[in-house]
C-alpha positions as CSV (number, residue, x, y, z in Angstrom):
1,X,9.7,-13.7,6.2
2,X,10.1,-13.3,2.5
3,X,13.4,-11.5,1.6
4,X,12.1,-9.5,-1.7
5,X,9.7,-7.5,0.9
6,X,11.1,-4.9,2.9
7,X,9.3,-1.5,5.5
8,X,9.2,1.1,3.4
9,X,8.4,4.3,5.3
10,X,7.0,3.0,8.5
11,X,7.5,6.1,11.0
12,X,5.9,5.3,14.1
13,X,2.6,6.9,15.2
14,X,1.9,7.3,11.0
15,X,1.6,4.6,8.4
16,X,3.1,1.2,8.2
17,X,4.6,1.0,4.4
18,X,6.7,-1.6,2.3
19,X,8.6,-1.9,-0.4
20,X,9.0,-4.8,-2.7
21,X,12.0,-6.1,-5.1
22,X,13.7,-2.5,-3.7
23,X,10.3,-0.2,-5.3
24,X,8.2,1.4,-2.6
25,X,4.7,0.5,-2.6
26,X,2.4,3.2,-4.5
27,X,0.3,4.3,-1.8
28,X,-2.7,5.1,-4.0
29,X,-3.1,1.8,-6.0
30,X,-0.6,-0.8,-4.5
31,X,-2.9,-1.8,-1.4
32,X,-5.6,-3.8,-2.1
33,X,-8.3,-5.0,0.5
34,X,-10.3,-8.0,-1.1
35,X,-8.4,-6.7,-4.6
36,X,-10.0,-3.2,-4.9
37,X,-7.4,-0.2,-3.9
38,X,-7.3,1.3,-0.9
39,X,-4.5,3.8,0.5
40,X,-2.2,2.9,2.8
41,X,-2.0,6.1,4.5
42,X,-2.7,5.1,8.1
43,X,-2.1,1.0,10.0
44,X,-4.3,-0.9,8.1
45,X,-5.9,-3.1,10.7
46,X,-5.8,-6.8,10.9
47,X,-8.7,-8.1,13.4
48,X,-10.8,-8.5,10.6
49,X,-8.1,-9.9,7.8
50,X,-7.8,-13.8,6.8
51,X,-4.4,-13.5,5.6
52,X,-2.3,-11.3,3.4
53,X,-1.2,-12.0,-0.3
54,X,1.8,-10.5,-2.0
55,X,2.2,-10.4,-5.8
56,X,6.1,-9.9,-6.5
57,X,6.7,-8.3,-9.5
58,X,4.5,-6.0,-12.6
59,X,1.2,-6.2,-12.0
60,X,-0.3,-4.6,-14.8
61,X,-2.7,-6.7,-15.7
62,X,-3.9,-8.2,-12.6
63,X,-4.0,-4.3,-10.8
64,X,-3.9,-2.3,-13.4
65,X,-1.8,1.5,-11.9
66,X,0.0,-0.1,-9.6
67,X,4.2,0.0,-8.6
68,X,7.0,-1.9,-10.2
69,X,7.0,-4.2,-7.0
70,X,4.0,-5.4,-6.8
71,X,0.6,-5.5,-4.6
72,X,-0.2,-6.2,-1.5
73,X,-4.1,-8.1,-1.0
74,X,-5.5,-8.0,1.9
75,X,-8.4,-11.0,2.6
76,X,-11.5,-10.3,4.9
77,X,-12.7,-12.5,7.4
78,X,-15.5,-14.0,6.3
79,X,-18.6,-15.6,8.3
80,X,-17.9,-18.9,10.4
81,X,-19.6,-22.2,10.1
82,X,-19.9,-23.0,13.4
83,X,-20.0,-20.6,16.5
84,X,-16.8,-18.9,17.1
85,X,-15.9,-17.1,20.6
86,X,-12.9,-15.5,21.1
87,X,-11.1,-12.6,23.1
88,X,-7.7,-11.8,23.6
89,X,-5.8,-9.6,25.9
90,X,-2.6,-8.4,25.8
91,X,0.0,-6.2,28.3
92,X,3.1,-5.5,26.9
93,X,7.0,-4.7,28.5
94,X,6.3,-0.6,27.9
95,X,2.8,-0.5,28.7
96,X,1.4,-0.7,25.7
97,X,-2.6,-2.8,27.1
98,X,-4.2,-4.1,23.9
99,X,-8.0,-6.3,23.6
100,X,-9.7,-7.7,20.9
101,X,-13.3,-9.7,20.0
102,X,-13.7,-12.3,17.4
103,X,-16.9,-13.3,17.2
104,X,-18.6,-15.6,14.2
105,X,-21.5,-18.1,13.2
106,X,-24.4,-18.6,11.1
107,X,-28.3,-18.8,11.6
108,X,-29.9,-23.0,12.1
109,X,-30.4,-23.0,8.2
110,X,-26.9,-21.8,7.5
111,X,-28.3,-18.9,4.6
112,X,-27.4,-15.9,6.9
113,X,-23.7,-15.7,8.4
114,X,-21.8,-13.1,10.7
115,X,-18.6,-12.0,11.6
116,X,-17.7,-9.4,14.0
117,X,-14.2,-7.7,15.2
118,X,-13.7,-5.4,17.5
119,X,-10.6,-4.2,19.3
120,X,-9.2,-1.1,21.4
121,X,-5.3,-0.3,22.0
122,X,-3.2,1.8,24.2
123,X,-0.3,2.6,22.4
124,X,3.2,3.0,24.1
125,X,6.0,2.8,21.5
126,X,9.7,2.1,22.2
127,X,10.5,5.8,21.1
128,X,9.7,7.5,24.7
129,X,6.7,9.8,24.2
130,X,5.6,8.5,21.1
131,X,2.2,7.5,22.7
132,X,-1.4,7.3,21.4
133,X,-4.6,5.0,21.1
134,X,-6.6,3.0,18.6
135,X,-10.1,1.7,18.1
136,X,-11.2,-0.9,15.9
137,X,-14.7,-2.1,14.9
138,X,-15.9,-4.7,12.0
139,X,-18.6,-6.6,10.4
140,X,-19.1,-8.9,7.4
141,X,-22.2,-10.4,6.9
142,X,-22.9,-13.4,3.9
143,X,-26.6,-14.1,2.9
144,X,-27.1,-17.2,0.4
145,X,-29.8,-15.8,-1.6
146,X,-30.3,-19.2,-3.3
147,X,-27.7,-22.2,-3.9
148,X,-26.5,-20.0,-7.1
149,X,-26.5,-16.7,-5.6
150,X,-24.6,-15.3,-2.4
151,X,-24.6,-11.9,-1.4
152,X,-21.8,-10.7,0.9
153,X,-21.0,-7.1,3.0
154,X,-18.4,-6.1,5.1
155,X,-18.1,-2.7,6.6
156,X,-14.8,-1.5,9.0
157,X,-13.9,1.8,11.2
158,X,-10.8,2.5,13.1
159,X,-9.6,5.8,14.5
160,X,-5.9,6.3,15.8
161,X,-4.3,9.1,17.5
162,X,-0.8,8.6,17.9
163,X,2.5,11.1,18.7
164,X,4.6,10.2,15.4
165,X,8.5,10.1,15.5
166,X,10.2,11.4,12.6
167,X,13.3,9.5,11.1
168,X,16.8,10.9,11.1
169,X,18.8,12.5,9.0
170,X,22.9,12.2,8.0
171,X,25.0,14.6,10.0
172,X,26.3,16.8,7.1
173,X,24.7,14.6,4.8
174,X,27.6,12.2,5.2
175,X,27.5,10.0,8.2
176,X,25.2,8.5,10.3
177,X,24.6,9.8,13.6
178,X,25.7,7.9,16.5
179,X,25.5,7.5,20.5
180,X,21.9,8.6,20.0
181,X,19.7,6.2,22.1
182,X,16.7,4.5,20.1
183,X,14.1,6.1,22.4
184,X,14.9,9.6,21.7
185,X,12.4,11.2,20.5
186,X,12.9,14.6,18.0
187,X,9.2,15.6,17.7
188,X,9.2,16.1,21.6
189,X,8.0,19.6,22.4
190,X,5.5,21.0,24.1
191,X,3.2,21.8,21.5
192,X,3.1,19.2,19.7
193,X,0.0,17.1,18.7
194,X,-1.0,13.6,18.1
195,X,-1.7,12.6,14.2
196,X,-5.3,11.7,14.1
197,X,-6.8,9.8,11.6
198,X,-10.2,7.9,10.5
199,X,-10.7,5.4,8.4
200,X,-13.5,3.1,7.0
201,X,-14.9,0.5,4.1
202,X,-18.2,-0.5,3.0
203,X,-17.4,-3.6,0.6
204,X,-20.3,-5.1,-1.7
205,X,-19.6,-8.7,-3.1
206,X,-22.8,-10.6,-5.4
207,X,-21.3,-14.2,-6.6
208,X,-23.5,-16.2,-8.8
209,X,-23.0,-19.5,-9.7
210,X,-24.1,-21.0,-13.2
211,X,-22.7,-24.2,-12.9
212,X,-19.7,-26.0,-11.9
213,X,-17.4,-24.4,-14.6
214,X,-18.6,-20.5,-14.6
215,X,-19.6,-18.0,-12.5
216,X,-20.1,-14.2,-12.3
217,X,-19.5,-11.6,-9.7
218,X,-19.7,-8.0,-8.9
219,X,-17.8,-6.2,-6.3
220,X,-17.3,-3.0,-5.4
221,X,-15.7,-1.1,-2.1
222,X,-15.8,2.3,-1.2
223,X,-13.4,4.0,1.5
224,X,-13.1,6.9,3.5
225,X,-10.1,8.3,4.6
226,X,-9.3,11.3,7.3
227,X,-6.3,12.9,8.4
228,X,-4.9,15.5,10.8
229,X,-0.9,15.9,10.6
230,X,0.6,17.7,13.3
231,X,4.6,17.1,13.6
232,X,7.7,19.5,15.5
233,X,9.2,18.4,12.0
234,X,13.1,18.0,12.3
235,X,14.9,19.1,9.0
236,X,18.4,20.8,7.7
237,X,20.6,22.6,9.8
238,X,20.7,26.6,9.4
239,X,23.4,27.0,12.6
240,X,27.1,25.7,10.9
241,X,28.1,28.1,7.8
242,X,26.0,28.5,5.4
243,X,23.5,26.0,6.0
244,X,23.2,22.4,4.6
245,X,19.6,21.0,3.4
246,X,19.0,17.5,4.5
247,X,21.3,16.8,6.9
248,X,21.8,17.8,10.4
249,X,25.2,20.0,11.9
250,X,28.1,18.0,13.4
251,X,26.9,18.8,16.9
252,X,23.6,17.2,16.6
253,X,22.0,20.2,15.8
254,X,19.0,20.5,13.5
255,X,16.2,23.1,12.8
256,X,12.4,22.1,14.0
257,X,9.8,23.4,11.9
258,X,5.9,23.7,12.9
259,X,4.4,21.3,10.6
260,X,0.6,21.3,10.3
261,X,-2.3,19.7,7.6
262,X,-5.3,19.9,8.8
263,X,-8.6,18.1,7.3
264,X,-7.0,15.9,4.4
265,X,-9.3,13.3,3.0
266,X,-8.9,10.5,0.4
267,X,-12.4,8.5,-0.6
268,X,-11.6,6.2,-3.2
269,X,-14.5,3.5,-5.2
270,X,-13.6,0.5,-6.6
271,X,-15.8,-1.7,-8.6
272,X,-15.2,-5.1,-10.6
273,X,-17.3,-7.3,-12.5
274,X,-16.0,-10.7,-13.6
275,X,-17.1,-14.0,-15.4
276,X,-15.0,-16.2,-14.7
277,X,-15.2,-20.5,-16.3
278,X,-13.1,-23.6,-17.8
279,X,-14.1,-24.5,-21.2
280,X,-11.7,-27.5,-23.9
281,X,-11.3,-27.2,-27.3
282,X,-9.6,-29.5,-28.8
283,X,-7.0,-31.2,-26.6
284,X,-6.4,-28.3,-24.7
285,X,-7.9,-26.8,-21.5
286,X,-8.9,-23.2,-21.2
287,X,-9.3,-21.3,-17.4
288,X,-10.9,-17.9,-18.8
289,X,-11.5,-14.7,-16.9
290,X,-13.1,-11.5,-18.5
291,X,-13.9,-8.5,-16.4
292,X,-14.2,-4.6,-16.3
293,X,-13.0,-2.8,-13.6
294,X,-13.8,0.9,-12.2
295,X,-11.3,3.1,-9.9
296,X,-12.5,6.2,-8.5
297,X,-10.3,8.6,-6.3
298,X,-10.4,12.1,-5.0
299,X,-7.4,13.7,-2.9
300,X,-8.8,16.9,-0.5
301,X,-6.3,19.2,1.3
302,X,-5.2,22.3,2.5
303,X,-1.8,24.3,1.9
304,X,0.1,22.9,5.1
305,X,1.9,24.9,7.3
306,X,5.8,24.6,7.5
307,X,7.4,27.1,9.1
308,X,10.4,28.1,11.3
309,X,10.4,27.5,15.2
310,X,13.5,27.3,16.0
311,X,16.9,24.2,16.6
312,X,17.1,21.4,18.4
313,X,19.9,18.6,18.8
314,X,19.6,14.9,18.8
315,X,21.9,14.4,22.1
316,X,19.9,17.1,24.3
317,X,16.6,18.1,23.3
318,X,15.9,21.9,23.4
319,X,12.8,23.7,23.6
320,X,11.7,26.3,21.3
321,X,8.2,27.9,21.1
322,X,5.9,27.2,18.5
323,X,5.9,29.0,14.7
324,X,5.2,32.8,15.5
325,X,1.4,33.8,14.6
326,X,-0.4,31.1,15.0
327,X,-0.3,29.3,11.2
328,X,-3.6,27.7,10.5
329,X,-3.7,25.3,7.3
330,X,-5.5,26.9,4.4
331,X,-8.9,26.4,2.9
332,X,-9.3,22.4,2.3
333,X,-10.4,22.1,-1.3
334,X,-9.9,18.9,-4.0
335,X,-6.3,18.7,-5.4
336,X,-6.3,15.7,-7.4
337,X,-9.1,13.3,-8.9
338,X,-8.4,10.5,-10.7
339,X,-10.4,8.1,-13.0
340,X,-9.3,4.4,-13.9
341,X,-11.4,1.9,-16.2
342,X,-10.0,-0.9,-17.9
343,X,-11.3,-4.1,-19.5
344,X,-9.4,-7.3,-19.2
345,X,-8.7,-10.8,-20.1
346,X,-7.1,-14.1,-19.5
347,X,-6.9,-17.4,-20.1
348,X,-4.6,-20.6,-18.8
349,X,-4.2,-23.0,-21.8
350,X,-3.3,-26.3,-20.2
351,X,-1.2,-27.5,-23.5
352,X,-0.4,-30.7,-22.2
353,X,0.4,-32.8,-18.8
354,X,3.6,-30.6,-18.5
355,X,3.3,-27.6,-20.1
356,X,0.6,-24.2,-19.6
357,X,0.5,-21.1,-21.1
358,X,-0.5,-17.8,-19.3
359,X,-1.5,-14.8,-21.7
360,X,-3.6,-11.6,-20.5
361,X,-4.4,-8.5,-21.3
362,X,-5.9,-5.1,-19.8
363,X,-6.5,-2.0,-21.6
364,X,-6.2,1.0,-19.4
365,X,-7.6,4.5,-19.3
366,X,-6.6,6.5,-17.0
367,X,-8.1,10.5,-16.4
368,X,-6.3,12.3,-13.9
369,X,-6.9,16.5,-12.5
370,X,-5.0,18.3,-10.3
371,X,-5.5,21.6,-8.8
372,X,-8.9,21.7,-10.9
373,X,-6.4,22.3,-14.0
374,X,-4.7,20.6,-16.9
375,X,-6.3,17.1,-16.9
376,X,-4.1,14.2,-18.4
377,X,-6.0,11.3,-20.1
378,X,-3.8,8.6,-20.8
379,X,-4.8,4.8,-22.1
380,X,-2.2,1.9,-22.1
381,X,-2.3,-1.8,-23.6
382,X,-0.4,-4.2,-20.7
383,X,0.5,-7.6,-21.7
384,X,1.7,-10.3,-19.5
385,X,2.4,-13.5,-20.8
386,X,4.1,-16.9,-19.6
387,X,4.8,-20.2,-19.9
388,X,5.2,-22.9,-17.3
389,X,7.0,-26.4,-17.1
390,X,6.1,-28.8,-14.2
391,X,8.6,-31.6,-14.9
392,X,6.9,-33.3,-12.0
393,X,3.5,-32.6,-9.5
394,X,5.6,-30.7,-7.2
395,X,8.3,-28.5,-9.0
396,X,7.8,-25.6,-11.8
397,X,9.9,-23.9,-14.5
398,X,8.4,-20.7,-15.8
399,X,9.3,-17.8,-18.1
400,X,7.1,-14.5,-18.2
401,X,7.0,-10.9,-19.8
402,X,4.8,-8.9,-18.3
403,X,4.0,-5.0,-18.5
404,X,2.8,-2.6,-15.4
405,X,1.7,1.1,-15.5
406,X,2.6,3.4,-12.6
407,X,1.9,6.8,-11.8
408,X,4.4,9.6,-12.5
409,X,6.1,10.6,-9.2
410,X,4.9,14.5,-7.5
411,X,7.4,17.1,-8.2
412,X,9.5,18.4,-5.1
413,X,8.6,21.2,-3.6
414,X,11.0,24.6,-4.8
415,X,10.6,22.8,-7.9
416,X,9.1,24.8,-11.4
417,X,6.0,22.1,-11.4
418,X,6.0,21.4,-7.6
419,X,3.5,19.3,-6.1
420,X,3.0,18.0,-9.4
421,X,2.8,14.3,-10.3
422,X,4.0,13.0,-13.7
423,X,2.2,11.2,-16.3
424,X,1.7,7.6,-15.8
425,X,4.5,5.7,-17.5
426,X,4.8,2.0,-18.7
427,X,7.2,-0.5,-17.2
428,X,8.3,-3.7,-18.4
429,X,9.7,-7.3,-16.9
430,X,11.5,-10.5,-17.6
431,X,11.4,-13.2,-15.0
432,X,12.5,-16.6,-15.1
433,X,12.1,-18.8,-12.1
434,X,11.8,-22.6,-10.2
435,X,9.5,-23.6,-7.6
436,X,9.2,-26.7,-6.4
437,X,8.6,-29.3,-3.1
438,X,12.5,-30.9,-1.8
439,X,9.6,-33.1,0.5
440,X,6.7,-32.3,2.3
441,X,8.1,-30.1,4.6
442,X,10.2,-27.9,2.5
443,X,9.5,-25.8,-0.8
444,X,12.0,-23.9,-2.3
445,X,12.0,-21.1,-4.9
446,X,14.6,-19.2,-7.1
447,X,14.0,-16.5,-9.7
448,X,15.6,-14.0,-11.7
449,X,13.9,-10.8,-12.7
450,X,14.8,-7.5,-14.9
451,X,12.3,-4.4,-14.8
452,X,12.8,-1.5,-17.4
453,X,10.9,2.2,-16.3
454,X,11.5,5.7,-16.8
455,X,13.8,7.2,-15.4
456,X,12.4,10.0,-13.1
457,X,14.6,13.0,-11.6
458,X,15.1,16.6,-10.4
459,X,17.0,18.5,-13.5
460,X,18.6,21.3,-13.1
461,X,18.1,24.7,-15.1
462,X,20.4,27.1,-16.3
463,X,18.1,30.0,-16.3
464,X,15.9,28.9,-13.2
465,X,14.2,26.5,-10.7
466,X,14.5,22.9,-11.6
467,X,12.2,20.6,-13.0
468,X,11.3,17.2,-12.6
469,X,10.9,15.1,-15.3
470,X,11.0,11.9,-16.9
471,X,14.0,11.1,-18.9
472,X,16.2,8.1,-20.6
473,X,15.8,4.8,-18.4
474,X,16.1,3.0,-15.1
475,X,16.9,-1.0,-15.3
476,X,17.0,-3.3,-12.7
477,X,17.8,-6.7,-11.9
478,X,17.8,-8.6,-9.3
479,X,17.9,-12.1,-7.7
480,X,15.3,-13.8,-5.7
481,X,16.1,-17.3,-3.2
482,X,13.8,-18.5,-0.8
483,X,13.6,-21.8,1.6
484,X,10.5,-22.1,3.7
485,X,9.4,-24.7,5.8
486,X,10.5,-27.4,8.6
487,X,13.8,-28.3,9.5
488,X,13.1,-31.1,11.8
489,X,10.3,-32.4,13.2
């Protein structure tokens, strides 16, 4: 419900994807699940999620890499307090039979706590033949060493096997196609195969307490990701002329290509250590936070097949036979490894009754190899600063700066450094914005906002290929409005 968030790539049968303030999501470091990085390669299940937070904007220094838009949190369930029993069912208009277990408590003395999900799905999509299945099993367990010291793990599995629909294309590039019903599906032949993937988390939380003002913790989360991509891929159209590339003919024609990865894998770490406490000096209030944080990720895959079967066309769906040959994906073998550490700080100076002051800082190194050659080691400084005006309890005036780091974008393919990714580049914002309370059943919020990156693009060669590279500027601005809560009783 919040108009700055927006799908990003959310094919069906694939991944479910957003964008936010008009930047797609970085898959790699934009996702968080209990804020250490996960990808977002698959539908990240939510039996087993509390809610879901959204940071609009740079988020440098609470993410470190991240995108311009901001990060998505997802919160685990956590044990109950008292015994918790619940199923659900559900049968939907297509056929589509879902069920799910909640289950939750502690032991009589309350030190030992449990949480369990479980769920199964059969999945039938509104795109006809776009079917598959999902399975879904978690647990997160508290222990309460001492009154101090709590020690919390949560582990999660979920395999999916799903038909995925590809999106459409412009017919020539120039107009959208039309009288095409929604169900239709282009990946429909007979040899096509489900995308099957794996996923699963072990998280490791110890919180100790010293006092009422500070405390310490040490998390960490490691996650294991599997794929096999199998799509009847529809691209370009090779029947009118010379041939156009994207874009399909004006008759609906389009060329289907056998697309196959077999065996890609993702298994990132994340760890975190924090201390974390309210001290005064003076007349003003300090809310400090000091940490170090560790990101570990390595990207495994084969050279994917993508060949030539044949055409189709979106009004009448043709046949063609597979790629001739057989294609089999090559050797699976580690393209990319990255290494993130950083060391961070903050504090919120409470100045006065009205006034607080924000500042941070995180100093980033990031170490990145791909294809087991030329390894990049970068290290960025990101500020983020602001200052915030509450002219009563329920309304707020702020102003911020703030500075992000993102990864460079991967090359194009037919490109002269294809399938590689760029440097990581610095970004920068300005915001300015109002929240406040019109009554207890309505807040309101307004903000303005201006990020500055690089400007990333496909240049064009005299003498050769193109390149992609990093050059001159993007700005944007935007605005930001948003009304939430009761209209009447």
């Amino acid at each position: 419900f919040d108009a700055s968030i927006s799908d990003s790539y959310n094919a069906v049968g694939y991944a479910e994807q957003f964008s936010i303030r008009g930047f797609a999501l970085d898959n790699t470091s934009s996702y968080r699940k209990d804020g250490m990085a996960i990808p977002d390669d698959t539908q990240i299940p939510l039996e087993n999620k509390e809610r879901i937070e959204v940071l609009k904007g740079l988020a440098g220094l609470q993410a470190g890499v991240a995108a311009p838009g901001g990060i998505v949190n997802y919160v685990t369930k956590r044990p109950t307090n008292t015994p918790l029993r619940s199923a659900t069912v559900e049968v939907k208009e297509r056929g589509t039979v879902y069920g799910a277990v909640d289950l939750g408590g502690r032991s009589e003395d309350k030190r030992f706590g449990y949480r369990i999900n479980a769920a199964g799905e059969r999945l039938r999509s509104y795109v006809k033949g776009a079917d598959g299945e999902r399975e879904f099993i978690s647990g997160a367990f508290d222990w309460q060493i001492t009154p101090q010291a709590l020690l919390q793990l949560d582990m999660d599995y979920q395999y999916k096997s799903q038909i995925t629909a590809p999106g459409y294309q412009l017919i020539r590039n120039e107009v959208l196609p039309t009288g095409v019903s929604a169900k239709t599906l282009l990946n429909a032949q007979p040899w096509t195969k489900p995308v099957e993937t794996k996923s699963s988390n072990v998280g490791l939380r110890f919180e100790y307490l010293f006092d009422n003002d500070w405390r310490a913790s040490v998390a960490m989360n490691k996650h294991k990701f599997q794929r096999d991509d199998y799509t009847a891929f529809p691209y370009g159209c090779s029947n009118e002329g010379d041939g156009f590339y994207p874009g399909y003919c004006s008759n609906g024609d389009y060329d289907v290509y056998d697309y196959q990865s077999v065996g890609e894998s993702k298994s990132p770490f994340s760890a975190q250590a924090l201390l974390q406490g309210k001290l005064t000096t003076g007349a003003i209030g300090h809310e400090l936070t000091v940490g170090s944080s560790l990101f570990q990720r390595s990207d495994r895959f084969g050279d994917y097949v993508y060949d030539y079967a044949g055409s189709s066309n979106i009004y009448q769906n043709v046949i063609v036979p597979p790629a001739p040959g057989n294609p089999t994906t090559g050797p699976v073998f580690e393209r990319r490894k990255e290494n993130e550490r950083s060391v961070f700080a903050q504090d919120v100076l409470t100045l006065s009754q009205k006034f607080k002051l924000h500042a941070g800082l995180r100093h980033v190194q990031v170490k990145r190899t791909e294809f087991g050659v030329d390894p990049s080691d970068t290290s960025f400084t990101l500020p983020n600063v602001a200052l915030v005006y509450n002219p009563t309890q329920d309304w707020s005036v702020y102003g911020s700066m703030a500075h992000g780091l993102e990864h460079g974008g991967v090359a194009p393919i037919e490109t002269t450094n294809a399938n590689r990714a760029l440097d990581p580049s610095r970004s920068k914002q300005l915001e300015f914005g109002v929240k406040g309370a019109v009554n207890s059943e309505v807040n309101v919020s307004a903000a303005v906002f201006q990020v500055t990156k690089g400007l990333e693009f496909t240049q064009a060669n005299a003498d050769g290929p193109a390149s992609y590279v990093r050059a001159g500027e993007a700005q944007h601005r935007g605005v930001e409005l948003g009304v939430q809560g009761k209209a009447t009783g």
